[in-house]
Phi, psi and omega in degrees: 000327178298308182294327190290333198269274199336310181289336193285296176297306165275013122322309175267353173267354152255021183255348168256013164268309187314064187238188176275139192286154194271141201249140156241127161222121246236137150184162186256139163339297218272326187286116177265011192260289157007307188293293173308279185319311211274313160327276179323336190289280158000277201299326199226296173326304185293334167243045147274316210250097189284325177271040181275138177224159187213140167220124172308146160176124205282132178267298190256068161233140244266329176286320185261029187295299191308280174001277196306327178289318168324289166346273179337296170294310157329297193284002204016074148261114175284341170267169191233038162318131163272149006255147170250122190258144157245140154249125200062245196230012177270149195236156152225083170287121204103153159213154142188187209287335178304325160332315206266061104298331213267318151310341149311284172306328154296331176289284183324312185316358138252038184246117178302136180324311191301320158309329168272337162278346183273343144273357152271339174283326164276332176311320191310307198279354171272321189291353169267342167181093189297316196296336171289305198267335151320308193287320165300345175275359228300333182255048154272343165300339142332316183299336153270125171252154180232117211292327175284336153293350176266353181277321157348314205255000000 
C-alpha cells in the first residue's frame, strides 16, 4: 500500500509539471522589433496556450537591469540587444516572424499530448473567427504580468 501511495503521489507531481513553459521578456519602450514579440505573444500565445503564464520586464529601468543581465548571461549573449525572451531553458534575441514556430516549440516542450491538441484546437478556432474567440477568452489577458505595472500598485 505504501508503494502504491508514492507512485500515486509521484504521479501526480509529474502531471503537474506538466505545463506550458513559461515566457519572460526583457524590451524596451522604444524597441520596435519589442513591439512585434510583445504582440505576438499577447495576441496568439496566450491564448494558444491555456496554462501560459507571460511576464514583460521593461530592461531599461534601472531596478530591472541585473535581471536582464543574469538573463543574458544565461543565454550567453554578448550583445545586450531587445527583446530578449527566455522560454524554459530556450533563449531569443531579437524577433522576427520566422520565430514563432520555434516559440512555439519551446512553449510545448513540456506539454502533454493532450495539452498540445488543445492548442492546436485552439489555433482552429481562432483562425475561423479570431475577434470571437478572444472576446470569450478575454481573460487570458490576466496571463500576462508586466514588471512595471506591478511596481505601481
Amino acid at each position: 500500500m505504501k508503494l502504491l501511495h508514492s507512485a500515486l503521489f509521484l504521479f501526480v507531481g509529474l502531471m503537474s509539471v506538466a505545463n506550458a513553459a513559461d515566457i519572460t521578456i526583457f524590451y524596451s519602450p522604444s524597441c520596435p522589433h519589442c513591439h512585434h514579440a510583445r504582440d505576438f505573444i499577447k495576441n496568439e500565445l496566450i491564448y494558444e496556450y491555456d496554462d501560459l503564464k507571460v511576464v514583460e520586464i521593461n530592461a531599461t529601468i534601472a531596478d530591472n537591469r541585473q535581471g536582464f543581465i543574469d538573463a543574458l548571461n544565461k543565454c550567453k549573449y554578448k550583445s545586450g540587444g531587445v527583446p530578449v525572451m527566455v522560454i524554459g531553458e530556450d533563449c531569443f534575441q531579437g524577433y522576427g516572424d520566422s520565430l514563432r514556430d520555434a516559440m512555439r516549440a519551446s512553449v510545448e516542450s513540456d506539454l502533454t499530448d493532450a495539452q498540445k491538441k488543445s492548442a492546436q484546437a485552439n489555433r482552429t478556432e481562432m483562425a475561423k473567427n479570431k475577434n470571437a474567440f478572444v472576446s470569450a477568452h478575454s481573460d487570458r489577458l490576466n496571463a500576462i504580468t508586466n514588471s512595471d505595472e506591478s511596481k505601481k500598485k
